[in-house]
Backbone atoms as SQL, in Angstrom:
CREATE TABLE atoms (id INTEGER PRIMARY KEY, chain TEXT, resi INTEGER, resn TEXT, atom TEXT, x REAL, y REAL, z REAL);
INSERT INTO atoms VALUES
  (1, 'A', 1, 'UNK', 'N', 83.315, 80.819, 113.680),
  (2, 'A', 1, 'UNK', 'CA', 84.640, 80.801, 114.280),
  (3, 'A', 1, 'UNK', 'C', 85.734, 80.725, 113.212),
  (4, 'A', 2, 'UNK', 'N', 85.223, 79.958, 111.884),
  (5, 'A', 2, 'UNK', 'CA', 86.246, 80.065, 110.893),
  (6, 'A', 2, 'UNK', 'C', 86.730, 81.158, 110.540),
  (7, 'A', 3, 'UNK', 'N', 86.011, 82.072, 110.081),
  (8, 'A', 3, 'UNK', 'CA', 86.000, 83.736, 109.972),
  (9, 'A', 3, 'UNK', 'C', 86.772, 84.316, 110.410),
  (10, 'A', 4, 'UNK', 'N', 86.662, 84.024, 111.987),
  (11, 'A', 4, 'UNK', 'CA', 87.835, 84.890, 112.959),
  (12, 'A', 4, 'UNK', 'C', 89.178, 84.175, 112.939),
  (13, 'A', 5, 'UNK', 'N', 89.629, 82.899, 112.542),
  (14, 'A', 5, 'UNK', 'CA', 90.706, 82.508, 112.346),
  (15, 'A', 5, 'UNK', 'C', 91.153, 82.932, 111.269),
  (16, 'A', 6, 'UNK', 'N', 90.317, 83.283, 109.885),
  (17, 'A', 6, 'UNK', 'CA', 91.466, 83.664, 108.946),
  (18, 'A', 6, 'UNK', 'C', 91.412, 84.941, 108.724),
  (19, 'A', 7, 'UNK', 'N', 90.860, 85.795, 109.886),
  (20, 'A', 7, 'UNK', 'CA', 91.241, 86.820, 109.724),
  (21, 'A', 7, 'UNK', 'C', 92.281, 87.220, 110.318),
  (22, 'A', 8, 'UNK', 'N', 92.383, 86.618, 111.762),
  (23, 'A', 8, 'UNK', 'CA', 93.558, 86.640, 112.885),
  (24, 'A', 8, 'UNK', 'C', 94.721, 86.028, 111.844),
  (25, 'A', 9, 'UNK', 'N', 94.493, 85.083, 111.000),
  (26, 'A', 9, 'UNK', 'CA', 95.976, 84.539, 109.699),
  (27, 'A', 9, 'UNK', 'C', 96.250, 85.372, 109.418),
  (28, 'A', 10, 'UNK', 'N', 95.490, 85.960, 108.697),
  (29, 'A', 10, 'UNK', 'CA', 96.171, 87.159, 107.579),
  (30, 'A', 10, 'UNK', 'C', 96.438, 88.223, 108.526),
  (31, 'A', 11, 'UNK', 'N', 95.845, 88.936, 109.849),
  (32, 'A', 11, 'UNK', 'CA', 96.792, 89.816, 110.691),
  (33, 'A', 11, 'UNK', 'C', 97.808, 89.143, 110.538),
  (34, 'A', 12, 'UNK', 'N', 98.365, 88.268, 111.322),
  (35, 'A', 12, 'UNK', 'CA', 99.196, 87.261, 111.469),
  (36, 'A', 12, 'UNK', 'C', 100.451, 88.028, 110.394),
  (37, 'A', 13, 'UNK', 'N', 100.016, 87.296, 108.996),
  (38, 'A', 13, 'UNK', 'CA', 100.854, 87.296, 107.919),
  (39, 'A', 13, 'UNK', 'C', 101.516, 88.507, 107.497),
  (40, 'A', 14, 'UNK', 'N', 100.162, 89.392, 107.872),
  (41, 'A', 14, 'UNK', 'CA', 100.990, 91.247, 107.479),
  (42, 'A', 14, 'UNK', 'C', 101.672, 91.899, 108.098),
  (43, 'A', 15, 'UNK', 'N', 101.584, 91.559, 109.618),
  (44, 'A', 15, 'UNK', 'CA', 102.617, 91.720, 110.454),
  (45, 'A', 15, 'UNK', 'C', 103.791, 91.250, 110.822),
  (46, 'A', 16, 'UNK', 'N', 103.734, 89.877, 110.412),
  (47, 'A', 16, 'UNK', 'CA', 105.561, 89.120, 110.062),
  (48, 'A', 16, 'UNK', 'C', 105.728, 90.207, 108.922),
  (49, 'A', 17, 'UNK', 'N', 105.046, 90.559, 107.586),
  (50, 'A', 17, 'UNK', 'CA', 105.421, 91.331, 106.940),
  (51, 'A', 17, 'UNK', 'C', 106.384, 92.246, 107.236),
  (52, 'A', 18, 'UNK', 'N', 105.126, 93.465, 107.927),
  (53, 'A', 18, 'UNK', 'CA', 105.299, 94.211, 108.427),
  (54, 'A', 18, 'UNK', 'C', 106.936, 94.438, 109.417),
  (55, 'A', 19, 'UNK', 'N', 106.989, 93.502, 110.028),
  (56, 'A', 19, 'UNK', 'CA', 108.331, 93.169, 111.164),
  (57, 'A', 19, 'UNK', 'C', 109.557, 93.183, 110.200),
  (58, 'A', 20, 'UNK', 'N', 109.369, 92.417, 109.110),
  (59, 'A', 20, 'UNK', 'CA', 110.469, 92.129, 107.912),
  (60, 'A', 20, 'UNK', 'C', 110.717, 93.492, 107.424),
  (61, 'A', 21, 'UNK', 'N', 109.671, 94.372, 107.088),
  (62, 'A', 21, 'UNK', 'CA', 110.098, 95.478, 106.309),
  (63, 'A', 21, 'UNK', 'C', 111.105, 96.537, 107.470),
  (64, 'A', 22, 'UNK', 'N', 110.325, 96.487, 108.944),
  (65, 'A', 22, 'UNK', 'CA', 111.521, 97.526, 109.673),
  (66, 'A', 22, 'UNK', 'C', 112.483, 96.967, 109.715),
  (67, 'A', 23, 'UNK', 'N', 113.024, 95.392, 109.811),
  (68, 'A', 23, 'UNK', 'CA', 114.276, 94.797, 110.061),
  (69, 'A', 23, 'UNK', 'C', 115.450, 94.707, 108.954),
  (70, 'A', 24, 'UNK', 'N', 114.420, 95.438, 107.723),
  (71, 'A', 24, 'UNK', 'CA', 115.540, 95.036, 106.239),
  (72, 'A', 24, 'UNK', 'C', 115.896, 96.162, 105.543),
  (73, 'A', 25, 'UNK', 'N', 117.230, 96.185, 105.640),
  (74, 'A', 25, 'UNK', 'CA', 117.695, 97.799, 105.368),
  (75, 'A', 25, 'UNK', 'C', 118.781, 98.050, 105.843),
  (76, 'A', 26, 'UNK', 'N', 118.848, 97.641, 106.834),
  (77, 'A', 26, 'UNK', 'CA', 120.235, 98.061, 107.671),
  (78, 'A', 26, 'UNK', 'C', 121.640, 97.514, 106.877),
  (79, 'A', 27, 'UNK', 'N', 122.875, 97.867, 107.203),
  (80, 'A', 27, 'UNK', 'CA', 123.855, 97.676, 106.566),
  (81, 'A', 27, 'UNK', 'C', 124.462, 96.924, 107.717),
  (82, 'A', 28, 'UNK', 'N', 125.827, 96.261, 107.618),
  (83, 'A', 28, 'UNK', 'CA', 126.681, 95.630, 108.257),
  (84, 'A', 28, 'UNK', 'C', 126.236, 93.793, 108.666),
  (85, 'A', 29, 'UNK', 'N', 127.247, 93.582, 109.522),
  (86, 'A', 29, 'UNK', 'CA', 126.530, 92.288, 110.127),
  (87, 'A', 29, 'UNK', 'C', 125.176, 92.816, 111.142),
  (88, 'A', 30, 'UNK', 'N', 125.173, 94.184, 111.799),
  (89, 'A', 30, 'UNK', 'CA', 123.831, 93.838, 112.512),
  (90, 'A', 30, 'UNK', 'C', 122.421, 93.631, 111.759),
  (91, 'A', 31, 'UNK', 'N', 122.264, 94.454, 110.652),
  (92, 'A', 31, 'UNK', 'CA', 121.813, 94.425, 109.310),
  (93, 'A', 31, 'UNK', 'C', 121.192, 93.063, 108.731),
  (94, 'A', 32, 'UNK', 'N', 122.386, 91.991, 108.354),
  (95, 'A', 32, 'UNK', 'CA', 122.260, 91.044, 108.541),
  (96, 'A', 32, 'UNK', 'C', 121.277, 89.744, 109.007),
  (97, 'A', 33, 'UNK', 'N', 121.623, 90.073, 109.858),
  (98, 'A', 33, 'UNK', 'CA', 121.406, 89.514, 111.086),
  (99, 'A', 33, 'UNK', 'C', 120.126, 89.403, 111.575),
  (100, 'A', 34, 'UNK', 'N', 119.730, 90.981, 111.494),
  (101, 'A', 34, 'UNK', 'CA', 118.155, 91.482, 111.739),
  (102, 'A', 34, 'UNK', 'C', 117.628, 91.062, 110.618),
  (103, 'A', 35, 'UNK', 'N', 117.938, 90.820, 109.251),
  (104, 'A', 35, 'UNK', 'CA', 117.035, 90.436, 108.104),
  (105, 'A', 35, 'UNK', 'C', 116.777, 88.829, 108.127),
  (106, 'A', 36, 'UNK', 'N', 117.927, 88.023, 108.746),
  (107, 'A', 36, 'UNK', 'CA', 117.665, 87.105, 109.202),
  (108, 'A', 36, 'UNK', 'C', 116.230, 86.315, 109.984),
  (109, 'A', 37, 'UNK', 'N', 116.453, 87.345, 110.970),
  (110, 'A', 37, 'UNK', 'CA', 115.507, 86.951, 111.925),
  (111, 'A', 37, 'UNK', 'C', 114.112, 88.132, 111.458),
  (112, 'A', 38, 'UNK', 'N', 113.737, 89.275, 110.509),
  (113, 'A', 38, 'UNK', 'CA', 112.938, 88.722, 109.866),
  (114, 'A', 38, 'UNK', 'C', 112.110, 87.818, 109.138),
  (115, 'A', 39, 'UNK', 'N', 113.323, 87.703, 107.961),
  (116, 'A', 39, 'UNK', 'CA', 112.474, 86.384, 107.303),
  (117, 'A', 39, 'UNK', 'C', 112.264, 85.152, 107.988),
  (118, 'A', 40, 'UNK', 'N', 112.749, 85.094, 109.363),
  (119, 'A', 40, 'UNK', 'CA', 112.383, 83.564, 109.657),
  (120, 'A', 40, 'UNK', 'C', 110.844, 84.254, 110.646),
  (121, 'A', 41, 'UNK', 'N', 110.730, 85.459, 111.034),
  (122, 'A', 41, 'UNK', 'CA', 109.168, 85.732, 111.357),
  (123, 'A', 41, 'UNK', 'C', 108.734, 85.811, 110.221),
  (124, 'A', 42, 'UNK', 'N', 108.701, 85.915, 108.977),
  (125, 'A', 42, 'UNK', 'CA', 107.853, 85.606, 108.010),
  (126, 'A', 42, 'UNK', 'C', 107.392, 84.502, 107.633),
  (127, 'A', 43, 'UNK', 'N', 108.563, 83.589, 107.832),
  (128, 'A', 43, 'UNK', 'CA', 108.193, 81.689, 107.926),
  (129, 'A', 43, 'UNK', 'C', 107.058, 81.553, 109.131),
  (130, 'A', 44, 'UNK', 'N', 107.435, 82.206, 110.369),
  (131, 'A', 44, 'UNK', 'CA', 106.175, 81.401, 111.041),
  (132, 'A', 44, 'UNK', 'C', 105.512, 82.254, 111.167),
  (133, 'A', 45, 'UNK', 'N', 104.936, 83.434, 110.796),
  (134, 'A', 45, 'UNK', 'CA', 103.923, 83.964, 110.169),
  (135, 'A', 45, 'UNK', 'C', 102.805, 83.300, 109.104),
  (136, 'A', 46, 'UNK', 'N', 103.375, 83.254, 108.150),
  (137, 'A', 46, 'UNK', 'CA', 102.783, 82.276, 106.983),
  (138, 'A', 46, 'UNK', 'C', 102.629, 80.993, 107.343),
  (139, 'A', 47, 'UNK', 'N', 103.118, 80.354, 107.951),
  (140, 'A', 47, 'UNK', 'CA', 103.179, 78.786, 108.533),
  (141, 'A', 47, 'UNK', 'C', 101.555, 78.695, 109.208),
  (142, 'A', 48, 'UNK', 'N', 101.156, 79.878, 109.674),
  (143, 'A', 48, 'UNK', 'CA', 99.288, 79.754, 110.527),
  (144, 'A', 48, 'UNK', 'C', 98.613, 79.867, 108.942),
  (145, 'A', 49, 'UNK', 'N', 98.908, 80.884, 108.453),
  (146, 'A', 49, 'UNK', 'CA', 97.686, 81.084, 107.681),
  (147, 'A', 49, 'UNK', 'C', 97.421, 79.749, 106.257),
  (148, 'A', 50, 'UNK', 'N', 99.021, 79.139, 105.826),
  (149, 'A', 50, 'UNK', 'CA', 99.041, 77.866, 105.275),
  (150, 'A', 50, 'UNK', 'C', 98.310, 76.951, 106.158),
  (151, 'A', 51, 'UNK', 'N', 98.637, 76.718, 107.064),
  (152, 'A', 51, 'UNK', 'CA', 97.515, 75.821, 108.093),
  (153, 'A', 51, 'UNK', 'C', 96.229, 76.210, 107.661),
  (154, 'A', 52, 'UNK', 'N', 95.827, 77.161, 107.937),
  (155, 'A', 52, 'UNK', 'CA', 94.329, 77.641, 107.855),
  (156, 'A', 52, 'UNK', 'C', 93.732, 77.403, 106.434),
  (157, 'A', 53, 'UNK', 'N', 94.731, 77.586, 105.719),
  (158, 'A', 53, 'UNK', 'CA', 94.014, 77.757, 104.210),
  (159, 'A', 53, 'UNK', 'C', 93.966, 76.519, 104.082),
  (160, 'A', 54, 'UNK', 'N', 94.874, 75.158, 104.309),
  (161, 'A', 54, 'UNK', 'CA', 94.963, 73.847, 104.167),
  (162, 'A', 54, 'UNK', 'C', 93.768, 73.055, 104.829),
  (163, 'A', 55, 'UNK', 'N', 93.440, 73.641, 105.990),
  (164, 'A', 55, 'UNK', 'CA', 91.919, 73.397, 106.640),
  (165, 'A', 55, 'UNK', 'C', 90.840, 73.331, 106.182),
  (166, 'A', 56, 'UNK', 'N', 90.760, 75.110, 106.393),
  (167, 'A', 56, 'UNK', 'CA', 89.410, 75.291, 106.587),
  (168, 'A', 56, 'UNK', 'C', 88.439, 75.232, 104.534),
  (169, 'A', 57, 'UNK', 'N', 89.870, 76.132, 103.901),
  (170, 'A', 57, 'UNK', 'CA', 89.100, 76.398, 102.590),
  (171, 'A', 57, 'UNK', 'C', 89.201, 75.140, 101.785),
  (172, 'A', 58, 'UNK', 'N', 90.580, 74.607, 101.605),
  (173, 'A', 58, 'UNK', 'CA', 90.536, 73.718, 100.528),
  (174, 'A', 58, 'UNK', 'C', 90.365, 71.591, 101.344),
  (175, 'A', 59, 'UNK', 'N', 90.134, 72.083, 102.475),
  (176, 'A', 59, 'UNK', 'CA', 90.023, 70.546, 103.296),
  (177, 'A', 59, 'UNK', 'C', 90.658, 69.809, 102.969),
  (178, 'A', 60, 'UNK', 'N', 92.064, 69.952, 102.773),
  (179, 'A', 60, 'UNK', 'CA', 92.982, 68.852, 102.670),
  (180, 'A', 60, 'UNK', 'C', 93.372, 68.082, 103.703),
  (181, 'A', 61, 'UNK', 'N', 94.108, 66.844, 103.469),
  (182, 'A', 61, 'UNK', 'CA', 94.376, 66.205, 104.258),
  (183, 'A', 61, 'UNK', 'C', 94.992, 66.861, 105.720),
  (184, 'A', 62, 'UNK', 'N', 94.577, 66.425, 107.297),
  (185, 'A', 62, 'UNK', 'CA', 95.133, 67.120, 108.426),
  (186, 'A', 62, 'UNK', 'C', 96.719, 66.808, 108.376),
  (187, 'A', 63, 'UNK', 'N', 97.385, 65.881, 108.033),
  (188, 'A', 63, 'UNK', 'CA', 98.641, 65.161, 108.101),
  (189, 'A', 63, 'UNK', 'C', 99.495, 65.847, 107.463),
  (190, 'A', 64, 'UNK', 'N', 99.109, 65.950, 106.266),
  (191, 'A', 64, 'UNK', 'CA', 99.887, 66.706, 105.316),
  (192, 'A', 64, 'UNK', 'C', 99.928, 68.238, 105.633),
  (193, 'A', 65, 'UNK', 'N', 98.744, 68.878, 105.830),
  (194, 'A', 65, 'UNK', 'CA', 98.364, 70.109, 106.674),
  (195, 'A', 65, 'UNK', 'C', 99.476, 71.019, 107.351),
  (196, 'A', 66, 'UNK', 'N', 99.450, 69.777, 108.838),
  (197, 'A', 66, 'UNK', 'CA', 100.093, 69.819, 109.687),
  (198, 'A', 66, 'UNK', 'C', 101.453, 69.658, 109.409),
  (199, 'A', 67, 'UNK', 'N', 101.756, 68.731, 108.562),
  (200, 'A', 67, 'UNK', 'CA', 103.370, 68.992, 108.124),
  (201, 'A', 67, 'UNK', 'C', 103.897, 70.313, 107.516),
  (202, 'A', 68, 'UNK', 'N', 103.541, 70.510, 106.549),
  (203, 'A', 68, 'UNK', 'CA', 103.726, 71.766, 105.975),
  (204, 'A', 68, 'UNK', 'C', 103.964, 72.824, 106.816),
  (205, 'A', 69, 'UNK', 'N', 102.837, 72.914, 107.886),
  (206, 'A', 69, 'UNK', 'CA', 102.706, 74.175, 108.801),
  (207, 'A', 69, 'UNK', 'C', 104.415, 74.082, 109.450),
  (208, 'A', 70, 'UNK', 'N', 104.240, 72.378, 109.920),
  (209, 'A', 70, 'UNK', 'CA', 105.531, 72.589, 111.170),
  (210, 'A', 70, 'UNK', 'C', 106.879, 72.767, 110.525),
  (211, 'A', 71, 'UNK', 'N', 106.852, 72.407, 109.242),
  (212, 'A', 71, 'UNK', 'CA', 108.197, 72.426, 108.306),
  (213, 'A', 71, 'UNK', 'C', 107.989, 73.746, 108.102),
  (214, 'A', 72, 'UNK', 'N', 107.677, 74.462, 107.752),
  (215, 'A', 72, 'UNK', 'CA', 107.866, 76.239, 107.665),
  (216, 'A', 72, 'UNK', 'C', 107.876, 76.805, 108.988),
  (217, 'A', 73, 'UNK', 'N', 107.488, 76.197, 110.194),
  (218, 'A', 73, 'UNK', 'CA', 107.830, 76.763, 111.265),
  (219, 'A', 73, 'UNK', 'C', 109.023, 76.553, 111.951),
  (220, 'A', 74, 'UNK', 'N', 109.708, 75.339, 111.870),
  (221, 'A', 74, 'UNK', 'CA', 111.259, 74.682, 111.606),
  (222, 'A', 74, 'UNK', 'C', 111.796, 75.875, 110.973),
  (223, 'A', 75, 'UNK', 'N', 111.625, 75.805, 109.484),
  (224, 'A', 75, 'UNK', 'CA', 112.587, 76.754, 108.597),
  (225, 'A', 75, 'UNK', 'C', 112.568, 78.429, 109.354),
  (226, 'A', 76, 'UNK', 'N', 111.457, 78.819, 110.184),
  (227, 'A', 76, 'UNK', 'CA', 111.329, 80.115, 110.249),
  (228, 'A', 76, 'UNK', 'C', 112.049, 80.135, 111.428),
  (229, 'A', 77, 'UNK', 'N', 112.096, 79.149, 112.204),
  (230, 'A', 77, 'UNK', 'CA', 112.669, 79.054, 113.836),
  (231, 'A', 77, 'UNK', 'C', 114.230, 78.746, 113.555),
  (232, 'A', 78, 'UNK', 'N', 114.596, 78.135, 112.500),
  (233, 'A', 78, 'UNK', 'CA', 116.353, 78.270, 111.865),
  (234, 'A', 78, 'UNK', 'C', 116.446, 79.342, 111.871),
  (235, 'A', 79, 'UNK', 'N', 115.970, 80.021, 110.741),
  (236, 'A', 79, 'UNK', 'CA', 116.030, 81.322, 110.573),
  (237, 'A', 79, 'UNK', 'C', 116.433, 82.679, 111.700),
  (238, 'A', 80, 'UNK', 'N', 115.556, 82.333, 112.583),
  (239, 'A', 80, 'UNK', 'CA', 115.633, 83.113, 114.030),
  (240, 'A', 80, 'UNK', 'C', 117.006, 82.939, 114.500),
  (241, 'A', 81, 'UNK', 'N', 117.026, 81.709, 114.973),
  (242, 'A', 81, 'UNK', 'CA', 117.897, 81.366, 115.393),
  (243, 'A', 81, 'UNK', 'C', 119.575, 81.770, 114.849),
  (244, 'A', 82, 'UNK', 'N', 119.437, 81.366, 113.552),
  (245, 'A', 82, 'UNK', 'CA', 120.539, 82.594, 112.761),
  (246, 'A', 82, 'UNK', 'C', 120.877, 83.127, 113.036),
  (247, 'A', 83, 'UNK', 'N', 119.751, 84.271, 112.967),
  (248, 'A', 83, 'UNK', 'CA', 120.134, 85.685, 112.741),
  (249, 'A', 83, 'UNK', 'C', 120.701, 86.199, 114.034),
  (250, 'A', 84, 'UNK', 'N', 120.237, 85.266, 115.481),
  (251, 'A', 84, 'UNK', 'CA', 120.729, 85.693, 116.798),
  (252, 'A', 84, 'UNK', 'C', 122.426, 85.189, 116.876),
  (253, 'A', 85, 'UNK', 'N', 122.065, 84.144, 116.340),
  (254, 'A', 85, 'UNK', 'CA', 123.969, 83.896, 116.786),
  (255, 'A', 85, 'UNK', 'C', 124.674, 84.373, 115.698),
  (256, 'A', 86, 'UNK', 'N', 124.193, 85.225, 114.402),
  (257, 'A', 86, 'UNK', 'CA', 125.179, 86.087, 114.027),
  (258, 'A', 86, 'UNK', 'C', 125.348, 87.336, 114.402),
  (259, 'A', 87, 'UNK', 'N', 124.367, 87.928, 115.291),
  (260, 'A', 87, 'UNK', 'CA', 124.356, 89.245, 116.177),
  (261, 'A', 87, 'UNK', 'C', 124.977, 89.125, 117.356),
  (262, 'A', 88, 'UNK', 'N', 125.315, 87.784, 117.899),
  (263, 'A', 88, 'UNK', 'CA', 126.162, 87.277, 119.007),
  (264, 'A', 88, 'UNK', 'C', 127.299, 87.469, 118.316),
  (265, 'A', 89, 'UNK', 'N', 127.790, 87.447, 117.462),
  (266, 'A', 89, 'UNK', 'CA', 129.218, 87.232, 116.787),
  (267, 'A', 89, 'UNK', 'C', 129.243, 85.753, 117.040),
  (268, 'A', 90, 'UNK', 'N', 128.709, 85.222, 116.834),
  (269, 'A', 90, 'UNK', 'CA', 129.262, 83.498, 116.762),
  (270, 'A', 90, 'UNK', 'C', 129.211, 83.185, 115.243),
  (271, 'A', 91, 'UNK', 'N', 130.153, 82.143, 114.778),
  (272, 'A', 91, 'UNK', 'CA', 130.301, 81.836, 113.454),
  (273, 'A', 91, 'UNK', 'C', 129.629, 80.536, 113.514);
C-alpha cells in the first residue's frame, strides 16, 4: 500500500506542477492572480508527498510530519486565496 501512496504523491506533485505551468504566463492583474493561485496548488501539492516522504521513507517523527504537511498546506491555501481576491479586484 506504501507503493501506491507515493506514487499517487508524486502524480500529485507533477500535476500542481503541471497546473502552475498553464497558469504562468499571462500578463496583467488576471495573470497575476492566476500565478498566484498556482503556486499555492503547488504548496498543497507538495504538502502530500512531504508527508509521505516524512512517513513512510525516512520515519520521522508523526508530529513534526504532520506539521510541516499542514504549514505548507496553510501557505498553499493563502496563496489560493490571494490570487482569488486579486481576480475579484479586491485590494
Amino acid at each position: 500500500m506504501e507503493n501506491i501512496t507515493v506514487v499517487f504523491d508524486v502524480v500529485i506533485a507533477f500535476t500542481s506542477l503541471w497546473v502552475l505551468s498553464k497558469l504562468v504566463g499571462y500578463g496583467g492583474v488576471i495573470g497575476d492572480s492566476l500565478a498566484k493561485v498556482g503556486y499555492g496548488i503547488v504548496f498543497i501539492g507538495f504538502s502530500q508527498i512531504v508527508e509521505t516522504i516524512g512517513l513512510v521513507l525516512f520515519d520521522s517523527n508523526i508530529f513534526d510530519v504532520h506539521f510541516i504537511n499542514r504549514s505548507l498546506l496553510i501557505i498553499g491555501f493563502i496563496f489560493v486565496s490571494w490570487g482569488f481576491k486579486n481576480l475579484m479586484g479586491e485590494k
